[in-house]
N, CA, C and O of each residue as an XYZ file, in Angstrom:
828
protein
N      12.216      6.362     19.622
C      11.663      5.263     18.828
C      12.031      3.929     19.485
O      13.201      3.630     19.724
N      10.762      2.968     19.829
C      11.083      1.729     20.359
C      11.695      0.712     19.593
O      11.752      0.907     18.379
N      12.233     -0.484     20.118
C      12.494     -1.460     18.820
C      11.536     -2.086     18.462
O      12.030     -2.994     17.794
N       9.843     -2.282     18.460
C       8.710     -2.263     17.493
C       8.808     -1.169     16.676
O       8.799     -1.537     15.501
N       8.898      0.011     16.793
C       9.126      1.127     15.830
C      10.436      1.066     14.359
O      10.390      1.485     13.203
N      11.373      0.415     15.065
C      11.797     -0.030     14.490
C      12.406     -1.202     13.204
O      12.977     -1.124     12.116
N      11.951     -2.116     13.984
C      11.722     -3.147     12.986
C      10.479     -2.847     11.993
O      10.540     -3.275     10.841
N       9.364     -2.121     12.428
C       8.134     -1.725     11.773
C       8.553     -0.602     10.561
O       8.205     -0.654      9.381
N       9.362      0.376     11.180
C       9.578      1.493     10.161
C      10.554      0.666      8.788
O      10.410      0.672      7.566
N      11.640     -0.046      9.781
C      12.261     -0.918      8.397
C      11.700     -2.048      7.888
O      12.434     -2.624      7.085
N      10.447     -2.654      8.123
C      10.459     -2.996      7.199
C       9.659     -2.423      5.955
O       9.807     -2.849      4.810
N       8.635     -1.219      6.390
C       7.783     -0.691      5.475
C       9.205     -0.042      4.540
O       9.227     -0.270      3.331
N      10.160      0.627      5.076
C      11.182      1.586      4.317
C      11.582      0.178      3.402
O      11.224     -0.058      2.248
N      12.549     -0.788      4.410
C      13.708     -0.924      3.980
C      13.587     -2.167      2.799
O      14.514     -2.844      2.354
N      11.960     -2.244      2.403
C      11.598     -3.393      1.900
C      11.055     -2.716      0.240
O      10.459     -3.372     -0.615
N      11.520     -1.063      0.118
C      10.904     -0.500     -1.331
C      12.548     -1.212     -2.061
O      12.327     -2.263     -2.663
N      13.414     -0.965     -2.066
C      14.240     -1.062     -2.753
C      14.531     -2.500     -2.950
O      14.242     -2.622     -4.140
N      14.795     -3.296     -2.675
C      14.708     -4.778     -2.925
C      13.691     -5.505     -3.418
O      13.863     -6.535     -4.068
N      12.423     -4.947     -3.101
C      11.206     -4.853     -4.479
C      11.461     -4.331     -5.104
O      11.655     -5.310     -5.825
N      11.854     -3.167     -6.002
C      12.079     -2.466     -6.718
C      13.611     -3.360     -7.599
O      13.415     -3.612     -8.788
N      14.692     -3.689     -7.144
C      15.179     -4.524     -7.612
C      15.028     -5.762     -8.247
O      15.525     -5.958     -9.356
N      14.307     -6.722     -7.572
C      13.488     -7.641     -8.028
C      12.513     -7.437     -9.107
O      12.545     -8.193    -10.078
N      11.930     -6.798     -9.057
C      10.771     -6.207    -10.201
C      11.696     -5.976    -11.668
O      11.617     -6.433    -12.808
N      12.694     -4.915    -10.896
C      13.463     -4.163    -12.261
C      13.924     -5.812    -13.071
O      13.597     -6.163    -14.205
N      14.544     -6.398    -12.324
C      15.291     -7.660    -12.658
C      14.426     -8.046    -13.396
O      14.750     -7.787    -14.554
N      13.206     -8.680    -13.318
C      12.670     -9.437    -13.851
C      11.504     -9.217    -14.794
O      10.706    -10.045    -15.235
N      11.611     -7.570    -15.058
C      10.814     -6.925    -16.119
C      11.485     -6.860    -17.225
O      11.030     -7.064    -18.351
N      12.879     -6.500    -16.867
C      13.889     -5.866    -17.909
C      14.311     -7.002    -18.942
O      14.595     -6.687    -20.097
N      14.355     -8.467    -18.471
C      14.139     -9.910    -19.356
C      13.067    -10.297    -19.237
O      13.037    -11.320    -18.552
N      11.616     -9.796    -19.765
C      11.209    -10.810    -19.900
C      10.337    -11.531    -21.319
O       9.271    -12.142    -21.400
N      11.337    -11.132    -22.301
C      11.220    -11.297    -23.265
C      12.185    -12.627    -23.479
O      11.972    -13.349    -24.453
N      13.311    -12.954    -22.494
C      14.086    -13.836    -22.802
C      13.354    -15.260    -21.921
O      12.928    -15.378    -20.772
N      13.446    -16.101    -22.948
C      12.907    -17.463    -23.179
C      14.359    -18.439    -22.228
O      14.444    -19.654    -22.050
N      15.253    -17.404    -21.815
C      15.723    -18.472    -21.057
C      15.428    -18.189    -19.447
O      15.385    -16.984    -19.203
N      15.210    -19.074    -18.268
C      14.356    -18.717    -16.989
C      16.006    -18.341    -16.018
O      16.284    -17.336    -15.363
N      16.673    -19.347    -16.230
C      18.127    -18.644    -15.506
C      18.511    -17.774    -15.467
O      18.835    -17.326    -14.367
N      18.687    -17.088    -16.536
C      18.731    -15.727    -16.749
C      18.108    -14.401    -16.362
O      18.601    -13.300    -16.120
N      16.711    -14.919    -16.383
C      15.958    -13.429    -15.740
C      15.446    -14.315    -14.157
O      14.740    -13.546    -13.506
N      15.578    -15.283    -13.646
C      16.159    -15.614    -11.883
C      17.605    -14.686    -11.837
O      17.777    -13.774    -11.029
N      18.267    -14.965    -12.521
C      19.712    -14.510    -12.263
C      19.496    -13.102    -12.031
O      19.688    -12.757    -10.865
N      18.963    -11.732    -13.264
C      18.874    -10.908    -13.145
C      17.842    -10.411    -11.760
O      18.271     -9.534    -11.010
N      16.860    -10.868    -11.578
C      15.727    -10.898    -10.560
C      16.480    -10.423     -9.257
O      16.497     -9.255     -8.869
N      17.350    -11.913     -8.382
C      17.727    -11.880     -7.377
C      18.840    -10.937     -7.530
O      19.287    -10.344     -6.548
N      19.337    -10.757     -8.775
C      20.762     -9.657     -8.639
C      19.982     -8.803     -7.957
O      20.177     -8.610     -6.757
N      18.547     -7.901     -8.952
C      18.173     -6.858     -8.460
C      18.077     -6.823     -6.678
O      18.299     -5.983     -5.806
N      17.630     -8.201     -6.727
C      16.896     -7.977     -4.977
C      18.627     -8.268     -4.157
O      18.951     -7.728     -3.099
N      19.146     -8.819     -4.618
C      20.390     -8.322     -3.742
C      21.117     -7.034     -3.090
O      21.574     -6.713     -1.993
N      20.906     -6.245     -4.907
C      21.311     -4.876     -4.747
C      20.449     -4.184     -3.990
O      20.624     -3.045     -3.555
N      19.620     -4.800     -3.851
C      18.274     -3.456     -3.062
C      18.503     -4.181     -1.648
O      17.729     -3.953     -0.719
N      19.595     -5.066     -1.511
C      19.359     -5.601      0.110
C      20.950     -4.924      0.791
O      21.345     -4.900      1.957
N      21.543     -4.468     -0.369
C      22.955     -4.223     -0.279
C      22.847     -2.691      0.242
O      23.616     -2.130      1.023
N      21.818     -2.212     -0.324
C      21.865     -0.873     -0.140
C      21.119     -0.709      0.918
O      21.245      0.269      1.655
N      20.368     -1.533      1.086
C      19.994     -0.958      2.521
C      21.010     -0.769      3.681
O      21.164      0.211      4.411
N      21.983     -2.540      3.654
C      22.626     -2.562      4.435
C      23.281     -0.952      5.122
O      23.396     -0.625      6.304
N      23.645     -0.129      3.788
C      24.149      1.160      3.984
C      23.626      2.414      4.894
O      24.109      3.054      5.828
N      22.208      2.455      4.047
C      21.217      3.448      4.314
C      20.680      3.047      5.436
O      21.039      3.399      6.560
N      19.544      2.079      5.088
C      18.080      1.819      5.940
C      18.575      2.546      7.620
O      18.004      3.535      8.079
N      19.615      1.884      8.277
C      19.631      2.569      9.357
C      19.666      4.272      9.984
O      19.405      4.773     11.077
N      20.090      4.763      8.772
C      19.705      6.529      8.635
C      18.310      6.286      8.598
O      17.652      6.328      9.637
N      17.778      6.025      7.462
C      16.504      6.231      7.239
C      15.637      5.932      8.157
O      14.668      6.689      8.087
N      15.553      5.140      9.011
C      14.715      4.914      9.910
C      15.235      5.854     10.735
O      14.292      6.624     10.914
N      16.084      6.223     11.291
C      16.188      7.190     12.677
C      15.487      8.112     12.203
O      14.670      8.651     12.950
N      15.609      8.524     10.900
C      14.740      9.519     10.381
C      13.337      9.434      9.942
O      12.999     10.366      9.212
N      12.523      8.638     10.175
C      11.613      7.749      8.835
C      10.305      9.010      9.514
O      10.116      9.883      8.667
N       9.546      9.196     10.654
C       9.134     10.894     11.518
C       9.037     11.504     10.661
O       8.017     11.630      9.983
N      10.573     12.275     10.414
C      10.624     13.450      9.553
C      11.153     13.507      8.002
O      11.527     14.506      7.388
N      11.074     12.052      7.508
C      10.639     12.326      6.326
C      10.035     12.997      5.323
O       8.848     13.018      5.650
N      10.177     13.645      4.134
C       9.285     14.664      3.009
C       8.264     13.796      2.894
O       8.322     12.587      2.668
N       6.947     14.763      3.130
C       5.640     13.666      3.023
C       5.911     13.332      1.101
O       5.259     12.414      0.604
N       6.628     13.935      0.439
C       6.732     13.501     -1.013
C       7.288     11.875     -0.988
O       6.915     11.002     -1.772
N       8.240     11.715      0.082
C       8.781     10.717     -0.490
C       7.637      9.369      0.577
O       7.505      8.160      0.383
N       7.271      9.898      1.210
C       5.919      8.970      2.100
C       5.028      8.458      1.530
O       4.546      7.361      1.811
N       4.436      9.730     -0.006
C       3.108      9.166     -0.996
C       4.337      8.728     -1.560
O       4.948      8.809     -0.494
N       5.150      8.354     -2.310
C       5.815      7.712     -3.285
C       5.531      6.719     -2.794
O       4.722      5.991     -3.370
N       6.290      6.209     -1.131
C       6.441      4.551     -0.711
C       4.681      4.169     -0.710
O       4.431      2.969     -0.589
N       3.836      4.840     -0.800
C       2.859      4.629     -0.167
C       2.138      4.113     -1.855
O       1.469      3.096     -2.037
N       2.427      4.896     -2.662
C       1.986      4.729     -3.937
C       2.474      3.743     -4.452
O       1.807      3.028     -5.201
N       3.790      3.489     -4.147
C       5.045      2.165     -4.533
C       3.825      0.750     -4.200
O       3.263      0.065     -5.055
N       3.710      0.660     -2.889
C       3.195     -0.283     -2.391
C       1.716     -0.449     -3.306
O       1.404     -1.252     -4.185
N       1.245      0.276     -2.904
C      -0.500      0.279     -3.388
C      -0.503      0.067     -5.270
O      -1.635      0.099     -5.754
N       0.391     -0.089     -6.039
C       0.641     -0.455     -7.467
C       0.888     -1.975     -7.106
O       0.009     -2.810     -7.318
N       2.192     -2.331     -6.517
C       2.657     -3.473     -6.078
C       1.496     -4.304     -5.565
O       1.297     -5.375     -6.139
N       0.710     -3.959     -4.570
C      -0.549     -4.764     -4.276
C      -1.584     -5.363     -5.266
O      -1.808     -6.552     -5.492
N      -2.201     -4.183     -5.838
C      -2.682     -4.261     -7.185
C      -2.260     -5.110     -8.175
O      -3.122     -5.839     -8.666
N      -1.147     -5.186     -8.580
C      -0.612     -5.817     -9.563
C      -0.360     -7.470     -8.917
O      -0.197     -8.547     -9.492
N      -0.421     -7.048     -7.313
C      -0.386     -8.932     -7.391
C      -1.085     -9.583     -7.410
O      -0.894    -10.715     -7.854
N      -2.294     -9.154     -6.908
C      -4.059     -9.657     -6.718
C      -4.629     -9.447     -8.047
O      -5.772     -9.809     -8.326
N      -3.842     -8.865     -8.871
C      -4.210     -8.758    -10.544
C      -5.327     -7.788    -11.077
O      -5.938     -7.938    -12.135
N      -5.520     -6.620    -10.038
C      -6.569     -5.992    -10.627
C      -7.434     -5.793     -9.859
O      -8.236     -4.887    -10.082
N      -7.553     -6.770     -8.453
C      -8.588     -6.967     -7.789
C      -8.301     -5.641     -6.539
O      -7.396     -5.807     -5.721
N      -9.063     -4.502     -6.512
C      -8.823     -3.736     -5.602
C      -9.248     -3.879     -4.054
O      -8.877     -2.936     -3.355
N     -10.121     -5.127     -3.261
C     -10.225     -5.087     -2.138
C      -9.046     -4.958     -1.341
O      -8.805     -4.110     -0.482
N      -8.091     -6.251     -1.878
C      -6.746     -6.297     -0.949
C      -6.331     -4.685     -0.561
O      -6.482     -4.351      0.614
N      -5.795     -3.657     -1.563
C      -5.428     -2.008     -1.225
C      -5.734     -1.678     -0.284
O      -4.877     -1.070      0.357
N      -7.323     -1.902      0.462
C      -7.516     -1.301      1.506
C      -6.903     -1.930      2.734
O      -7.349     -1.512      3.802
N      -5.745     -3.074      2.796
C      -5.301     -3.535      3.947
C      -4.143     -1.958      4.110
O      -4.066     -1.388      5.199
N      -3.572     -1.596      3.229
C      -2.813     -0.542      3.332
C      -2.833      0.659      3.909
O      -1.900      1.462      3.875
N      -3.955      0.829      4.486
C      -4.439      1.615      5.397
C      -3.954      1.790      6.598
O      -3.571      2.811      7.169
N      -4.027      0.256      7.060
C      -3.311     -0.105      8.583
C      -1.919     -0.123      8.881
O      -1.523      0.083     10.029
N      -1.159     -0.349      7.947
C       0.460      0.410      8.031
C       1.024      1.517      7.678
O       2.212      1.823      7.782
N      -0.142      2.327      7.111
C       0.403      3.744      6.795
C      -0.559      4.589      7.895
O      -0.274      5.747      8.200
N      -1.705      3.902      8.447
C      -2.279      5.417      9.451
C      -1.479      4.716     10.823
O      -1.219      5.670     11.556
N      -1.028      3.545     11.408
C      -0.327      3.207     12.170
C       1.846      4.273     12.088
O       2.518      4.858     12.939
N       1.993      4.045     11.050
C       3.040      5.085     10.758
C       2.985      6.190     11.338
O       3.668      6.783     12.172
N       1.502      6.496     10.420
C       0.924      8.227     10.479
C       1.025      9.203     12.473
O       1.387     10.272     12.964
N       0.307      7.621     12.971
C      -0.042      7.620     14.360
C       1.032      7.949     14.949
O       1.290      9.027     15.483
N       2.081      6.441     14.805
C       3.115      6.511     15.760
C       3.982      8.408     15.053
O       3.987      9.267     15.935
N       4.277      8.631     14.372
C       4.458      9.685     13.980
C       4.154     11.239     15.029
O       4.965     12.128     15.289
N       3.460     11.180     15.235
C       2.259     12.054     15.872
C       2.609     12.288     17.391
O       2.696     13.301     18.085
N       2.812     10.625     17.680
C       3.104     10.882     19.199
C       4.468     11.267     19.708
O       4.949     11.439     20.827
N       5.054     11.360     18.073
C       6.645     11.637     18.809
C       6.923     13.539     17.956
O       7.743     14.325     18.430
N       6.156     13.836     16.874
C       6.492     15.204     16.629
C       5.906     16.482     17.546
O       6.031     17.676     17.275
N       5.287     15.939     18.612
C       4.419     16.871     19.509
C       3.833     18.142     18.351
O       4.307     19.277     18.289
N       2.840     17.675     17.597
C       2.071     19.087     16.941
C       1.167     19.329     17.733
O       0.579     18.627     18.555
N       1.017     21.228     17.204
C      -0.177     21.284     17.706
C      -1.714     20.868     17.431
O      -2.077     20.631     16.279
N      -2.537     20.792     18.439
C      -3.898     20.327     17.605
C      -4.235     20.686     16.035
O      -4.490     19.735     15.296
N      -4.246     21.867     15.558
C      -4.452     22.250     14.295
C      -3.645     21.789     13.313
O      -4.151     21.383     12.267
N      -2.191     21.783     13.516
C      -1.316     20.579     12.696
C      -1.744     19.524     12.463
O      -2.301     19.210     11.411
N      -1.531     18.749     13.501
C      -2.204     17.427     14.273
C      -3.548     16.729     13.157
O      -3.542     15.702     12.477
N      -4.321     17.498     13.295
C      -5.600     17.559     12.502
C      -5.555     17.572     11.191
O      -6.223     16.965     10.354
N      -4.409     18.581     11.072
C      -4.094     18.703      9.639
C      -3.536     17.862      8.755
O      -3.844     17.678      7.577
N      -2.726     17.382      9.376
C      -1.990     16.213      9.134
C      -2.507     14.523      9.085
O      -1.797     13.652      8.582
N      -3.524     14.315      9.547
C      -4.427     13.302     10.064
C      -5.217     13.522      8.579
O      -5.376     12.554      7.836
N      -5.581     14.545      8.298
C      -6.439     15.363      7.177
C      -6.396     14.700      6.061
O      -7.265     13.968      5.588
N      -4.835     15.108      5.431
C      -4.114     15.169      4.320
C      -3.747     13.543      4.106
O      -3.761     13.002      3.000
N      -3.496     13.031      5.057
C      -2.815     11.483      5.194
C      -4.150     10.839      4.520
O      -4.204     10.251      3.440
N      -5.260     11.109      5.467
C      -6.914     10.319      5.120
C      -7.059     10.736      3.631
O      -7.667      9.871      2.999
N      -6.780     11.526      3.079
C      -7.705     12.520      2.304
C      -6.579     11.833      0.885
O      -7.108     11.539     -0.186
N      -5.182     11.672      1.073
C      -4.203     11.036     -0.032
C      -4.328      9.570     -0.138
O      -4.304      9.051     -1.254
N      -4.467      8.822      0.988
C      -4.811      7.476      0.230
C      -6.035      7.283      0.369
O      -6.216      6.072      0.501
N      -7.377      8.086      0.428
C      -8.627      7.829     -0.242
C      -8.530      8.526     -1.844
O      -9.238      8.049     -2.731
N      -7.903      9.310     -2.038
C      -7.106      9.603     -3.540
C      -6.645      8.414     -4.307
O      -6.990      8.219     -5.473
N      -5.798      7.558     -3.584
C      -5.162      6.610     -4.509
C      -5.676      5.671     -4.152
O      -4.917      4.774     -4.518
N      -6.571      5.193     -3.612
C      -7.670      4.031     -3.233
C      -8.599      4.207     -4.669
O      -8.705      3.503     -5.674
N      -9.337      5.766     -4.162
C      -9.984      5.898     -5.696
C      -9.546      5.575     -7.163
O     -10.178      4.957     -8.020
N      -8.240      6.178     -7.243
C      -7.318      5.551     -8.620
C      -7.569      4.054     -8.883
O      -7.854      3.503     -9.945
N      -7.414      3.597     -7.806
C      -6.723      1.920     -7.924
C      -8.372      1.511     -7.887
O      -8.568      0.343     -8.224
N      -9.475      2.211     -7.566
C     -10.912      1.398     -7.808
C     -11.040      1.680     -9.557
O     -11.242      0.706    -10.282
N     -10.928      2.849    -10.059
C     -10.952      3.291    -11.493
C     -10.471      2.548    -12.134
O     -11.102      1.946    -13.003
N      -9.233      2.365    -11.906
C      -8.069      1.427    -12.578
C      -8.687      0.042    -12.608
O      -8.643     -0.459    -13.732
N      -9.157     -0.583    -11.828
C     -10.172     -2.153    -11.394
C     -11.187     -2.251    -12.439
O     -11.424     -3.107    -13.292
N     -11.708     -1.154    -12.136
C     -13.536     -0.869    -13.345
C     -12.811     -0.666    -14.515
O     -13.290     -1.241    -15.492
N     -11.680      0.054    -14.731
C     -11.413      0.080    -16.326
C     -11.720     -1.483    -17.006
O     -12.477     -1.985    -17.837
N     -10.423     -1.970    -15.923
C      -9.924     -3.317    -16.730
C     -11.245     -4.292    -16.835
O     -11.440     -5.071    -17.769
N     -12.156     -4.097    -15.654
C     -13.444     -5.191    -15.893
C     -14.239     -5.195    -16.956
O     -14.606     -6.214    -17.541
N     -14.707     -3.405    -17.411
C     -15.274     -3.251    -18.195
C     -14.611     -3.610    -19.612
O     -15.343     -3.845    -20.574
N     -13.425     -3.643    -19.708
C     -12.531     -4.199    -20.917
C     -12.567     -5.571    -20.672
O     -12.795     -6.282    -21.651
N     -12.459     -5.906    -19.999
C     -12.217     -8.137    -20.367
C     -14.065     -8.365    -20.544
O     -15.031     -8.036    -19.856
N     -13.885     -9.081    -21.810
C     -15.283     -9.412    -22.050
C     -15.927    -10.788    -21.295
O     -17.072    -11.231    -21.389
N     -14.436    -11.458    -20.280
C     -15.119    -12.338    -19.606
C     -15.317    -12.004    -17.944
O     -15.420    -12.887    -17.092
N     -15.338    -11.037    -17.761
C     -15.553    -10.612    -16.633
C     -16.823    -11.501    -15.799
O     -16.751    -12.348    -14.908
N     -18.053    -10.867    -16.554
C     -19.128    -11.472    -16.608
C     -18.985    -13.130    -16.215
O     -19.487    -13.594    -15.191
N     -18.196    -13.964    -17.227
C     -18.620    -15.063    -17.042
C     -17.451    -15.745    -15.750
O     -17.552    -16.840    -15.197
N     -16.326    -14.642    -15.523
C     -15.451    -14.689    -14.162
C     -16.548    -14.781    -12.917
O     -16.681    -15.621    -12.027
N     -17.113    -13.837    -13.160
C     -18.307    -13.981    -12.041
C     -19.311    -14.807    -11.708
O     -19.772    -14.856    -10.568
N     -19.571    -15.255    -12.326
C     -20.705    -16.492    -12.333
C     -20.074    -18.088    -11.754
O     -20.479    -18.875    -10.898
N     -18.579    -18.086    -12.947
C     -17.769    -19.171    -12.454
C     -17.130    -18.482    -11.287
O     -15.953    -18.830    -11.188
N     -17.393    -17.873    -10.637
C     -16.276    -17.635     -8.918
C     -17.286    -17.616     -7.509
O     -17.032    -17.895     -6.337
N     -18.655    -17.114     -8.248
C     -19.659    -16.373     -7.045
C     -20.615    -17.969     -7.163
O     -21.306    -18.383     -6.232
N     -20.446    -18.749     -8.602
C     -21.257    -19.756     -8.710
C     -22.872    -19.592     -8.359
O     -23.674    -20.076     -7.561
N     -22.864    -18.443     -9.630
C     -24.879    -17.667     -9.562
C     -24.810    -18.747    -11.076
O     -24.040    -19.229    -11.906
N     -26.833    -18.626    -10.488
C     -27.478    -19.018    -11.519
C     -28.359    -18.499    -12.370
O     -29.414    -18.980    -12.782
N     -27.579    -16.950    -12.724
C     -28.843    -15.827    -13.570
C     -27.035    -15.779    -14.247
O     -25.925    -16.088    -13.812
N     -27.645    -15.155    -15.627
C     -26.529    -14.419    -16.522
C     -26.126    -13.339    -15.951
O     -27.172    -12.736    -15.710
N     -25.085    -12.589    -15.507
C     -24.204    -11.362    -15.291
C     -24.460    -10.355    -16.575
O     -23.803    -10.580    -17.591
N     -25.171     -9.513    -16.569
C     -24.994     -8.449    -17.271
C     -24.250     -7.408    -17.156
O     -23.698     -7.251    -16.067
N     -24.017     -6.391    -18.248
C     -23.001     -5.130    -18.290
C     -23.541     -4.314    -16.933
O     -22.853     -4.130    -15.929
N     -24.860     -3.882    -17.110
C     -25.420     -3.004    -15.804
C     -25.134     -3.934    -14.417
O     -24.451     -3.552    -13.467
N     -25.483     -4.605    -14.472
C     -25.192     -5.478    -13.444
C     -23.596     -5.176    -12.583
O     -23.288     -5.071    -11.396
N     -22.614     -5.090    -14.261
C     -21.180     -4.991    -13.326
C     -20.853     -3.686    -12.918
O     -20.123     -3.371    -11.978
N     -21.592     -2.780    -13.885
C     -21.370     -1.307    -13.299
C     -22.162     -1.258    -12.201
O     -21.944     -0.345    -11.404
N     -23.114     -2.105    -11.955
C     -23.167     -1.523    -10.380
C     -22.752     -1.994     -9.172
O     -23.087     -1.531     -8.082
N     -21.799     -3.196     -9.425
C     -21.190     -3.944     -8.278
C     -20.008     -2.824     -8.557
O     -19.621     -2.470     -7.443
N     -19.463     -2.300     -9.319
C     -18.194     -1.729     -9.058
C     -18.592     -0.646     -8.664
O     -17.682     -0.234     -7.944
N     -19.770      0.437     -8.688
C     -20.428      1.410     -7.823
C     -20.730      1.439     -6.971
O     -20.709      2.442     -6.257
N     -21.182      0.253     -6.640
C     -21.825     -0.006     -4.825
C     -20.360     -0.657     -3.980
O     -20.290     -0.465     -2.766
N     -19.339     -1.345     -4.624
C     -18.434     -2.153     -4.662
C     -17.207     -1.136     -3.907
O     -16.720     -1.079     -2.778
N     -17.005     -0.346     -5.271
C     -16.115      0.995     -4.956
C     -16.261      2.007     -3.751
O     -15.453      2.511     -2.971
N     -17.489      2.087     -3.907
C     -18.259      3.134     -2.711
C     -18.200      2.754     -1.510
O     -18.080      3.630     -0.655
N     -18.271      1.280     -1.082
C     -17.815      0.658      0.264
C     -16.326      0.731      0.461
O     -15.824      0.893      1.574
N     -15.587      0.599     -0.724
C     -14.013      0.135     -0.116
C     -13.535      1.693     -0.289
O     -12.386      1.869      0.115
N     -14.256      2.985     -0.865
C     -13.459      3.884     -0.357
C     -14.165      4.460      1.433
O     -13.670      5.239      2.248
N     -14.861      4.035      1.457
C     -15.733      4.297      2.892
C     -14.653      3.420      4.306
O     -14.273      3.781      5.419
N     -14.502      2.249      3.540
C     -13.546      1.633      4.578
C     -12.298      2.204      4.332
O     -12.180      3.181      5.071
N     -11.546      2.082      3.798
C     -10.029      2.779      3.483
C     -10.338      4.433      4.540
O      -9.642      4.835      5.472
N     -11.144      4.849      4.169
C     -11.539      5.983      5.494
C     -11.347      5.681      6.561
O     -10.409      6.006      7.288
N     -12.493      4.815      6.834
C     -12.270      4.079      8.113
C     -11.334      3.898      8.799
O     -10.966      4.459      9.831
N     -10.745      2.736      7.970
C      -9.764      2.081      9.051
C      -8.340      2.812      8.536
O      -7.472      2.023      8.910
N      -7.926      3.518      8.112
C      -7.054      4.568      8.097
C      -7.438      5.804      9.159
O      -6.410      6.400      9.480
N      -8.510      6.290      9.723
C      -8.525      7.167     10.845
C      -8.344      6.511     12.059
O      -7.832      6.933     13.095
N      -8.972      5.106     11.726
C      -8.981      4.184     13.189
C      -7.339      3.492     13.859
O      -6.991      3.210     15.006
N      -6.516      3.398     12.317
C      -4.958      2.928     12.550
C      -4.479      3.950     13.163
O      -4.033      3.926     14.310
N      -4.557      5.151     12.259
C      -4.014      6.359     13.373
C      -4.228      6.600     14.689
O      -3.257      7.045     15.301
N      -5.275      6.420     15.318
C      -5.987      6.861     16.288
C      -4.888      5.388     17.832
O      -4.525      5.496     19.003
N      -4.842      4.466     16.945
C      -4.216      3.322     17.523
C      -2.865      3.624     17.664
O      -2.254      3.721     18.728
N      -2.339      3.798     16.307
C      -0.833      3.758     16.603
C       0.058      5.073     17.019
O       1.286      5.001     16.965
N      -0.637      6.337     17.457
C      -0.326      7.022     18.621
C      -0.630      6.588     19.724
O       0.468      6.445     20.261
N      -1.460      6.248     20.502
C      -1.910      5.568     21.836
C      -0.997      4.413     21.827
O      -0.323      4.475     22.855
N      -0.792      3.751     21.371
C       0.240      3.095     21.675
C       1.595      3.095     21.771
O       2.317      2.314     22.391
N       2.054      4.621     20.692
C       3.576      4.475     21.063
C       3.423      5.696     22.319
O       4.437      5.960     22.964
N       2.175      6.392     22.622
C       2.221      7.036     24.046
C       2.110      6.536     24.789
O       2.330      7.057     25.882
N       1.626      4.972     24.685
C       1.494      4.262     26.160
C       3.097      3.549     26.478
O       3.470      3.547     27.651
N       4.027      2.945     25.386
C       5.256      2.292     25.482
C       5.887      3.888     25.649
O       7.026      3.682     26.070
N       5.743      5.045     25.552
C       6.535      5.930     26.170
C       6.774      6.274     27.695
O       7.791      6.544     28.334
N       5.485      6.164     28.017
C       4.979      6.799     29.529
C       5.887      5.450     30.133
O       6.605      5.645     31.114
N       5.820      4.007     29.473
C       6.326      3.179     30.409
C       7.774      3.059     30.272
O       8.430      2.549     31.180
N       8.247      3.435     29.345
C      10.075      3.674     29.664
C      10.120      4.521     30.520
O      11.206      4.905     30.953
């Protein structure tokens, strides 16, 4: 593993738990009306999640390759909620997530020497799980649109049209809408892979 591999693997790893701290921190008050307090709790969390890396993260990355693909969809699922929830619903951003998990997937590949049928297999399952949770997170999008009754008039004030937005209207931007961004999430998740082996085989051949 190079030191791009490195800094790359930690920061996708070493960056769940200090989100996850932060979050916890600042979910767990936020009923309290005072702001010091849930800052205070917030950064505790993200401390502790920076503390613990200090410990771990460097195992984990020597290992980050042969990781349980269980705990790979977790980080992978971790992230793709986290995205979602910051863009508020809006599912285009998700599909940037593609490019650091089939780049993973890639560099992965060039260092477990499988065979073709693995290889394939594995390429398979990777494409085939976050066009799974791409799909979720488009469902999850159309729920919430079809529930806010100003969706409609979100659209008009953002796209700045001059016809009324109807209900059919939004079911079919989120049909034609959805249907492109799981087509790309395909995409450029076979195309990251395809990259980020060739490249950690080309920084191999040259050490």
């Amino acid at each position: 593993m190079n030191k791009f591999e490195k800094i790359f693997c930690g920061l996708l790893i070493g960056s769940v738990l200090p989100i996850t701290g932060f979050l916890a921190g600042w979910w767990s008050l936020t009923q309290s009306t005072n702001n010091l307090i849930i800052g205070v709790a917030a950064f505790g969390g993200l401390g502790l999640g920076l503390l613990m890396d200090t410990f771990f993260l460097k195992k984990w990355v020597a290992n980050a390759y042969r990781m349980s693909p269980t705990i790979l969809m977790a980080i992978y699922l971790f992230y793709s909620i986290c995205v979602f929830g910051f863009f508020m619903g809006v599912p285009v951003f998700n599909v940037i997530l593609a490019l650091p998990a089939g780049l993973f997937i890639g560099a992965s590949l060039a260092h477990l020497n499988l065979n073709p049928i693995e290889e394939k297999k594995k390429v398979h399952q990777t494409l085939t799980f976050t066009l799974l949770v791409m799909g979720f997170i488009c469902a999850a999008s159309a729920f919430l649109a079809l529930r806010d009754p100003t969706t409609a008039a979100n659209l008009e004030g953002m796209l700045r049209l001059r016809f009324t937005v109807t209900q059919p209207m939004i079911v079919a931007l989120i049909l034609v809408g959805g249907s492109a961004l799981l087509l790309l999430q395909w995409g450029l998740g076979a195309w990251s892979i395809r990259w980020g082996k060739k490249i950690v085989a080309i920084s191999q051949i040259n050490q």
